[in-house]
One Martini backbone bead per residue (centre of mass of N, CA, C, O) as a GRO file, in nm:
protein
  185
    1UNK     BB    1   2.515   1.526   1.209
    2UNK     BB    2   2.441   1.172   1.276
    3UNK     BB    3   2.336   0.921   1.506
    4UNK     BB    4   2.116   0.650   1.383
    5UNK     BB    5   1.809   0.473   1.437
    6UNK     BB    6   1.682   0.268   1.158
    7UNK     BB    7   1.376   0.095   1.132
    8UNK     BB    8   1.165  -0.237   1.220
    9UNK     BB    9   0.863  -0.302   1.351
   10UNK     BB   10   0.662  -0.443   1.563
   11UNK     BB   11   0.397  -0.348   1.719
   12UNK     BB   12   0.538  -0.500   2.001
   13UNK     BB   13   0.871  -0.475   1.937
   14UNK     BB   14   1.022  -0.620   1.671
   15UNK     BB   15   1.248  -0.701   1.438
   16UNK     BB   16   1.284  -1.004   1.510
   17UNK     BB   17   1.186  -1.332   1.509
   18UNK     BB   18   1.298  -1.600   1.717
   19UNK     BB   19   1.459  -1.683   1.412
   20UNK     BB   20   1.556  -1.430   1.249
   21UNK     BB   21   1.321  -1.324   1.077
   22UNK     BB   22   1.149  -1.134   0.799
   23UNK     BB   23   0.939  -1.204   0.651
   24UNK     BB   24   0.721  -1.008   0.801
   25UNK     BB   25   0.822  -0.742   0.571
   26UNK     BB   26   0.851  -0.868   0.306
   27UNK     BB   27   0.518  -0.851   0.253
   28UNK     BB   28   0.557  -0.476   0.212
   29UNK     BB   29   0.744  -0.444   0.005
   30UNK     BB   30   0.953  -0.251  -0.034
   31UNK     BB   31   1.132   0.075   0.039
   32UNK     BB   32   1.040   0.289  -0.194
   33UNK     BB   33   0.746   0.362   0.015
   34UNK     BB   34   0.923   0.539   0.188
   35UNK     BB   35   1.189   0.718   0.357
   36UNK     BB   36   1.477   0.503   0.247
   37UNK     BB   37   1.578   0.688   0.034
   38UNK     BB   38   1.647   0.948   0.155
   39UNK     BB   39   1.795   0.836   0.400
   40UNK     BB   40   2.044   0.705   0.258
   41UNK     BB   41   2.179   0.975   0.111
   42UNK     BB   42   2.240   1.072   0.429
   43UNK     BB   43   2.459   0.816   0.420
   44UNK     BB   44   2.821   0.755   0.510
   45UNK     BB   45   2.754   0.548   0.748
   46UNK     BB   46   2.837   0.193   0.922
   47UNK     BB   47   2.647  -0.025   1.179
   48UNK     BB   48   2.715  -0.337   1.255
   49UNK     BB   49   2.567  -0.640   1.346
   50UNK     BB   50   2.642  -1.011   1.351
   51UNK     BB   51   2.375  -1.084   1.259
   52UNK     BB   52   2.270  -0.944   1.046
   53UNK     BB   53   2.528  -0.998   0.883
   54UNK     BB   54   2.446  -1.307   0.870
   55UNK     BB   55   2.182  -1.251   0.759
   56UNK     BB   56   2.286  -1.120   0.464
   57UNK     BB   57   2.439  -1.357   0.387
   58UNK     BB   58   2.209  -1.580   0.382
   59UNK     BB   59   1.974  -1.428   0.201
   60UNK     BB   60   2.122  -1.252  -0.018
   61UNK     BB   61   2.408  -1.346  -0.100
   62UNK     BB   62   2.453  -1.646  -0.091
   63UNK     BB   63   2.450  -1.923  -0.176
   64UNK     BB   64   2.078  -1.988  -0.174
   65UNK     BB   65   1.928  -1.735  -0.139
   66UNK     BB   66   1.611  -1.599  -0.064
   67UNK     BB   67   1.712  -1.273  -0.162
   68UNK     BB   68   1.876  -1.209  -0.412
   69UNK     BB   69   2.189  -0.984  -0.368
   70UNK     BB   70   2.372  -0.757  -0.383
   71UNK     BB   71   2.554  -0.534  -0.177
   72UNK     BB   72   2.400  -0.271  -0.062
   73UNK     BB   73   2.620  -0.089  -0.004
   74UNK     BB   74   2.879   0.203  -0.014
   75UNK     BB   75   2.915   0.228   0.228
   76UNK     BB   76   3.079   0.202   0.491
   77UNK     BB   77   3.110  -0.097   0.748
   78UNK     BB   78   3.082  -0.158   1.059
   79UNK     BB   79   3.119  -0.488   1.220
   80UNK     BB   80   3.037  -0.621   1.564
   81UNK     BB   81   3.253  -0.874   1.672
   82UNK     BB   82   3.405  -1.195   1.804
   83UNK     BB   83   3.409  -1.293   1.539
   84UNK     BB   84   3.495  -1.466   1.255
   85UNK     BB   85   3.414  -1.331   0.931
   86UNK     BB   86   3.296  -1.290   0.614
   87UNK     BB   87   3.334  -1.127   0.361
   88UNK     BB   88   3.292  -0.929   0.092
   89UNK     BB   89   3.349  -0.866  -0.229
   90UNK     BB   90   3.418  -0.527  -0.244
   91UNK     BB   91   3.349  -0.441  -0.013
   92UNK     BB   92   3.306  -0.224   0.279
   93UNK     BB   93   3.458  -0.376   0.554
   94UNK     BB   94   3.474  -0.376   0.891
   95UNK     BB   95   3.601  -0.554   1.174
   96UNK     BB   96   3.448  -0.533   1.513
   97UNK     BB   97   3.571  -0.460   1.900
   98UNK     BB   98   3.427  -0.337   2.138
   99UNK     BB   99   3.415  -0.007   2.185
  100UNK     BB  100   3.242   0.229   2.010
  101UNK     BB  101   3.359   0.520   2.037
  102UNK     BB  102   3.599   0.490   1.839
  103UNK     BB  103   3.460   0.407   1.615
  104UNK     BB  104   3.286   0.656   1.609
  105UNK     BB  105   3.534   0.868   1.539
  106UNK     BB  106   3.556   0.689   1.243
  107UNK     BB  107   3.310   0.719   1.130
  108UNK     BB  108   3.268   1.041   1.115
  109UNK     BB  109   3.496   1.072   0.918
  110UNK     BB  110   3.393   0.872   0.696
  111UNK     BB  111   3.095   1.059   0.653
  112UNK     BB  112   3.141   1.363   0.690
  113UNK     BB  113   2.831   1.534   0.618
  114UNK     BB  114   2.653   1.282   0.678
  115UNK     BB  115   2.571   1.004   0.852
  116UNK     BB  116   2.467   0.731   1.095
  117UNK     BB  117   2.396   0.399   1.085
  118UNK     BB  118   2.216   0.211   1.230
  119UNK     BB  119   2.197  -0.164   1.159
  120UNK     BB  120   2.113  -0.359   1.338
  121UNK     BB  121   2.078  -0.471   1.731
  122UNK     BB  122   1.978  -0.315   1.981
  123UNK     BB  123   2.241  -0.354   2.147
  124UNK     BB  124   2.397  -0.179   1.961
  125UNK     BB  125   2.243   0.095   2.033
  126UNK     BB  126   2.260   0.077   2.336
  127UNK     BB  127   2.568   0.137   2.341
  128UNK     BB  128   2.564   0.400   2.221
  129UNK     BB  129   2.373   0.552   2.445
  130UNK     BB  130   2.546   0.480   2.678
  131UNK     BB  131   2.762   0.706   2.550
  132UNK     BB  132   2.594   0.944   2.355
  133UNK     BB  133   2.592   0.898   2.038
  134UNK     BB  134   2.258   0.921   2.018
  135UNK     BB  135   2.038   1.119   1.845
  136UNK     BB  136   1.828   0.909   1.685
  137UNK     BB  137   1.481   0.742   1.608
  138UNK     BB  138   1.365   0.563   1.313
  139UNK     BB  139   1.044   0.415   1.331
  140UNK     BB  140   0.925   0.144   1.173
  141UNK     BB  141   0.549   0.044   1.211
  142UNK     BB  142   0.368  -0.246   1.217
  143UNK     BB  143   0.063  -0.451   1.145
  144UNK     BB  144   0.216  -0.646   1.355
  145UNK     BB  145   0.277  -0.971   1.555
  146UNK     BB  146   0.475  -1.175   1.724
  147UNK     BB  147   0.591  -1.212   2.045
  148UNK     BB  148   0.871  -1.259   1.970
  149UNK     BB  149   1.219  -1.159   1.999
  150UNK     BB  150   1.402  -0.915   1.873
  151UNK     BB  151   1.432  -0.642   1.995
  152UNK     BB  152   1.447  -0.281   1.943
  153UNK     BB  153   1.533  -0.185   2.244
  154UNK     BB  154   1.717  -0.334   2.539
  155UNK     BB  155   1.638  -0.027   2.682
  156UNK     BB  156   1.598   0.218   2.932
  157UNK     BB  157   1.422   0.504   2.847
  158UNK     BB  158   1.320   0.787   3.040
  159UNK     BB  159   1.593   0.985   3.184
  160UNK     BB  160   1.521   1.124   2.945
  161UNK     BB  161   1.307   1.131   2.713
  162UNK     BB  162   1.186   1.121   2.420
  163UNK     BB  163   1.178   1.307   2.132
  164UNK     BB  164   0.894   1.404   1.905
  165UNK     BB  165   0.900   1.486   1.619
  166UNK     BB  166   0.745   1.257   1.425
  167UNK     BB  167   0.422   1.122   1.207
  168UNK     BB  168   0.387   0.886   0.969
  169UNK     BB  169   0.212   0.767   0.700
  170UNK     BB  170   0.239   0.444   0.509
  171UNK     BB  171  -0.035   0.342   0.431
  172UNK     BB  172  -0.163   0.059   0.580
  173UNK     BB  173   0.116  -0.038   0.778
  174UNK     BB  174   0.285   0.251   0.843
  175UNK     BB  175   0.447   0.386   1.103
  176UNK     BB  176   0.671   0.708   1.159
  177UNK     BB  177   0.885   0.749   1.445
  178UNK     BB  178   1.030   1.057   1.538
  179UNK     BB  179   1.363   1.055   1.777
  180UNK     BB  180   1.496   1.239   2.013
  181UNK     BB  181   1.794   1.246   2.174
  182UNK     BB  182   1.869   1.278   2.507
  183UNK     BB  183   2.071   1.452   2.705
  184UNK     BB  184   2.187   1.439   3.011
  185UNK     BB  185   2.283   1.660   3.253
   0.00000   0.00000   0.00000
């Protein structure tokens, strides 16, 4: 059992454009031709951060969203936020802010056997991190560049580094580069 972060990032390291756009991902069409049917499978809780959440309120969820589709989730979800948001009707979703780690605690059994994954938000896997939560990071590095956005991870992870397990590589697009995350000793 782990607690990832699987994401997708720009060659320079963002995860989504100034805009909080994702458009420059959907040109490389679906994710199953990728490692995330796998990952998808292995995963009994999710974390996210409410950017993301809002970002998926409105490209796929609420109506007039721009790749329509019901909420993608079987998975437990705790959404971090210090805001009233709204639910998703069906979805298993809890609502949740401050300190990462009970609710670490609260995820990890609702998991069972399955793995954590932060899901969108570079600073709350910081935060994750922080607490020494963070267990591995599975990134996949795409062929375009952005100039700005929102960071990949903003934390400086020197000492112990990051160790690389493995690099893989999908298309002529797609490197993914999977990181056990050490910790101090």
């Amino acid at each position: 059992m782990k607690t990832q972060y699987y994401t997708a990032t720009s060659l320079d390291g963002f995860i989504a454009d100034s805009q909080n756009s994702l458009d420059w991902l959907f040109q490389f069409g679906e994710p199953e031709s990728t490692s995330y049917p796998n990952f998808i499978r292995e995963v009994g809780a999710i974390a996210m951060g409410s950017t993301t959440y809002e970002w998926i309120l409105k490209h796929q969820i609420n109506e007039g969203a721009d790749h329509p589709q019901g909420w993608a989730y079987e998975q437990p979800v705790w959404v971090f936020t210090s805001r009233t948001l709204p639910a998703v009707k069906g979805a298993d979703i809890k609502f949740v802010k401050g300190d990462v780690r009970p609710v670490h605690q609260e995820m990890m059994a609702a998991a069972g056997n399955k793995n954590v994954w932060i899901v969108g938000g570079g600073d709350l896997v910081g935060q994750f991190h922080d607490q020494g939560l963070l267990d591995e990071i599975i990134v996949q590095i795409t062929s375009v560049t952005l100039g700005s956005g929102a960071p990949l991870l903003p934390r400086k992870i020197v000492t112990p580094p990051l160790k690389l397990l493995s690099a893989t590589t999908y298309g002529n697009a797609f490197v993914e580069l999977r990181y056990e995350v050490s910790r101090s000793s």
